[in-house]
C-alpha positions in Angstrom: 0.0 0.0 0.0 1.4 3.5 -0.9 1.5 5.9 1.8 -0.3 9.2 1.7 2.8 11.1 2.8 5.0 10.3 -0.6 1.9 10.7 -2.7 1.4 14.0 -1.9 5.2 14.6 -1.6 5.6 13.4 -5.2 2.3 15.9 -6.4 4.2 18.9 -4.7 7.4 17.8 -7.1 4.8 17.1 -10.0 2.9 20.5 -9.2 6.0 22.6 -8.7 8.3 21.7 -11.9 5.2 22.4 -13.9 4.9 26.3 -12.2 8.3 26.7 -13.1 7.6 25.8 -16.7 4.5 27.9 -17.0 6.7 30.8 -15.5 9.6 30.6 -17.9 8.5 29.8 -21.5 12.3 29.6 -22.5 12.3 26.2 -20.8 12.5 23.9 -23.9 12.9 20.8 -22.1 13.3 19.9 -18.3 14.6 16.2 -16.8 14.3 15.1 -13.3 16.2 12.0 -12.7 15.9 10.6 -10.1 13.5 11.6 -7.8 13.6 10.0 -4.5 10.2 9.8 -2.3 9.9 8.8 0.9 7.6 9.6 3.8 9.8 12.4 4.8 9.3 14.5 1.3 11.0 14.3 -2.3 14.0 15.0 -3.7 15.7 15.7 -7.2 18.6 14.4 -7.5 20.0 15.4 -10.6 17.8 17.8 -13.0 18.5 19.1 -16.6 17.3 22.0 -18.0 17.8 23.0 -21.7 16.9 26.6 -22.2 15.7 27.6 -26.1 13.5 31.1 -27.7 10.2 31.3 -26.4 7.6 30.5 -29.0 5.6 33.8 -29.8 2.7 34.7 -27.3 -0.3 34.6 -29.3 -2.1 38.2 -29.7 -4.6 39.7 -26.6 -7.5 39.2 -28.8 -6.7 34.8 -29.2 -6.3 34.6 -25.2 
């Protein structure tokens, strides 16, 4: 049976990486590897990020 504790600790990882991709649209690719969860929380170990141009924001009027 899973506990609750690393569910929700790996959600918070899940929930967080994507914020940071929403807030920085020059984030072409990200890689977590490994992520280590345990009752206590979860960790990246190693992470990648490659950085590239944004794509273009669509215009006001197509948001």
């Amino acid at each position: 049976m899973t506990d609750r504790r690393c569910t929700s600790a790996l959600e918070d990882v899940i929930l967080r990486i994507g914020a940071v991709a929403e807030a920085h649209a020059e984030i072409a690719e990200l890689d977590a590897n490994p992520v280590i969860v345990s009752r206590e929380g979860a960790t990246i170990v190693d992470a990648r990020v490659r950085v590239g141009v944004p794509p273009p924001r669509p215009p006001l009027s197509a948001r």
